[in-house]
C-alpha positions in Angstrom: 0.0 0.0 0.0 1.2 3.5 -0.8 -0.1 6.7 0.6 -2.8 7.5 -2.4 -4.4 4.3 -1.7 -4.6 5.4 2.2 -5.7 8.8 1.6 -8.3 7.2 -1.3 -9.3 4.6 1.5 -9.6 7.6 4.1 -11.6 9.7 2.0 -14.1 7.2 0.4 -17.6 7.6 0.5 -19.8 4.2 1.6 -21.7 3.9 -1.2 -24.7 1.7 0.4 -26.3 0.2 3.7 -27.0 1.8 7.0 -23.9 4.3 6.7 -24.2 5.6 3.1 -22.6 9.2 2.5 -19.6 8.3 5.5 -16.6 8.6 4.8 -15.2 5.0 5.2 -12.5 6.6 7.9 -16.3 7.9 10.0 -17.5 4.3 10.2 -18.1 3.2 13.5 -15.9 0.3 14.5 -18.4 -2.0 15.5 -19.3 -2.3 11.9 -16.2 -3.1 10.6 -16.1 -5.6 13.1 -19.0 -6.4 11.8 -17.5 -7.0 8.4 -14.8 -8.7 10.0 -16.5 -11.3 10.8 -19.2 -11.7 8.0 -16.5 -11.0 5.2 -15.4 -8.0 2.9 -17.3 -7.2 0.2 -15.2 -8.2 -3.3 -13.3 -5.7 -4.6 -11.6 -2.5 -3.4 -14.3 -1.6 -1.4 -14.1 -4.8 0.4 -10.0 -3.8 0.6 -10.6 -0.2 1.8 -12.9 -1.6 4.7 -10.5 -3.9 5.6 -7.9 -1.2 6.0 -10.5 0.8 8.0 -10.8 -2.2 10.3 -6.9 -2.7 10.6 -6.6 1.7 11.7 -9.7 1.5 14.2 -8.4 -1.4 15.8 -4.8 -0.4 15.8 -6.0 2.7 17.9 -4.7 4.9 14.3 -8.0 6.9 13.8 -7.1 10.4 15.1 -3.9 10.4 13.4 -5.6 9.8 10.1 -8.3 12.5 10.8 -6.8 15.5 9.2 -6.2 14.1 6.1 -10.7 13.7 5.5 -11.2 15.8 2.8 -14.4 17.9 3.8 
């Protein structure tokens, strides 16, 4: 992974369920966990979730918050 594809991963929308219009990096982590444990979606989607999942539980959120795009 490079830094576009963290900054791309921070700054993506969710397209659908009950948190469409976040950005993935404003998910709440029990849905990710969520995720976790159901599975990814395919794709780079699925990818950028499981990133998400690997900063909220690494405690990495508020170091990543200034780079949201608003």
């Amino acid at each position: 992974m490079n830094e576009q594809q963290l900054l791309e991963a921070i700054n993506q929308t969710m397209p659908f369920g009950k948190y469409a219009g976040r950005k993935l990096l404003q998910l709440p982590e029990p849905y990710l966990v969520w995720f976790h444990s159901k599975g990814f979606p395919e794709g780079k989607l699925g990818e950028q979730l499981a990133l998400m999942y690997e900063v909220k539980l690494n405690g990495l959120e508020e170091m990543l918050q200034p780079l949201l795009k608003r």
